[in-house]
N, C-alpha and C positions, 0 to 999 in steps of 0.2 A: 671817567666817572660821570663826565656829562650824562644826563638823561630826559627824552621825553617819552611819556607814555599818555597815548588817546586813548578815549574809552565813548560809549553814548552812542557808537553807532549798533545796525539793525535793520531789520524788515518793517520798511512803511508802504502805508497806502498812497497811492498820489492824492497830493494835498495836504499829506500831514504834515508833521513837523518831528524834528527830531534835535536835543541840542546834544553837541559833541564836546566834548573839554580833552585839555589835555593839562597833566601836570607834569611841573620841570626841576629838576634839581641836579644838584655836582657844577653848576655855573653859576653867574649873576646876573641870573636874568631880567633884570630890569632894565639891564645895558643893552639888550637885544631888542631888537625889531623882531616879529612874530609873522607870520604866514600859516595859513592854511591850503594847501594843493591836494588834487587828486588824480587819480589817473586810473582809466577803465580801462579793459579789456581789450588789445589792438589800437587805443587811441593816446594821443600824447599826452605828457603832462602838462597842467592846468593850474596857473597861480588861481586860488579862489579868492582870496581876500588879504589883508596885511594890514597891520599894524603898527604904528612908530613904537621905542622903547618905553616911553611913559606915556602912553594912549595917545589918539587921535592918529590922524595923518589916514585915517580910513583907506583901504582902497579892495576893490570890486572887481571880478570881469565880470561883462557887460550881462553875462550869463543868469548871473545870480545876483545885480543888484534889483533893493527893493524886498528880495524873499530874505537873503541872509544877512546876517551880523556879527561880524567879530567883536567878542572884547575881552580885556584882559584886565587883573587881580594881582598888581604886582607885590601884595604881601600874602596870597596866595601861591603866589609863582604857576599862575596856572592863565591858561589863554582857553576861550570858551569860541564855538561857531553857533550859533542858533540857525539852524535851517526850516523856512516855512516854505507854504506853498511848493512842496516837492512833486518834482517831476521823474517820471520815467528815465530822464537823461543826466539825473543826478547821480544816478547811479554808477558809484567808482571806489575805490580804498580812498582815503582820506588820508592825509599826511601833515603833522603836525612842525613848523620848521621855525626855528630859531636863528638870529643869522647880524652877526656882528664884523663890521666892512672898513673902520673908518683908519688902521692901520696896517688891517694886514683882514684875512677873513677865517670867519671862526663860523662856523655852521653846524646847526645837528638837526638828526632827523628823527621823528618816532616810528615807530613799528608801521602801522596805519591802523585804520579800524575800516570796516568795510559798512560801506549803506546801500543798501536795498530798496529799492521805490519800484513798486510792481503790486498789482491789483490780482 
């Protein structure tokens, strides 16, 4: 009954911004660490950012620090990506990941949402 579902993506222009959210439920999610990855057409998948379970512990590929920002709403249950300064090569499905390791690993994944960055 785990669930995550993104939502927020779209067609932008290079340089806009676009923010992504995802919300979670059927777990407790406050215990999980969070992640955002993506993965375009022929090319691999891409951690973009993470999360600890109760904030901070940031982390970045090199790609997208500076433009993006994860955070998360843990009485929301909801984990947010802000994406600025987009580029053409942002372009990929988005994936929202949950992911609980410290006795055994408990992982989920959402649907994705697809973003568009093309002029």
């Amino acid at each position: 009954q785990a669930r995550l579902v993104e939502s927020g993506g779209g067609l932008v222009q290079p340089g806009g911004s676009l923010r992504l959210s995802c919300a979670a439920s059927g777990f407790i999610f406050s215990d999980y660490d969070v992640n955002w990855y993506r993965q375009a057409p022929g090319k691999e998948r891409e951690a973009v950012a993470g999360m600890a379970s109760g904030g901070g512990g940031e982390t970045y590929a090199e790609s997208v620090k500076g433009r993006f920002t994860i955070s998360r709403d843990n009485a929301k249950n909801t984990v947010y990506l802000q994406m600025n300064s987009l580029k053409p090569d942002d372009t990929a499905v988005y994936y929202c990941n949950a992911r609980w390791y410290l006795v055994q690993l408990y992982e989920y994944w959402g649907q994705g949402t697809q973003v568009t960055v093309s002029s």
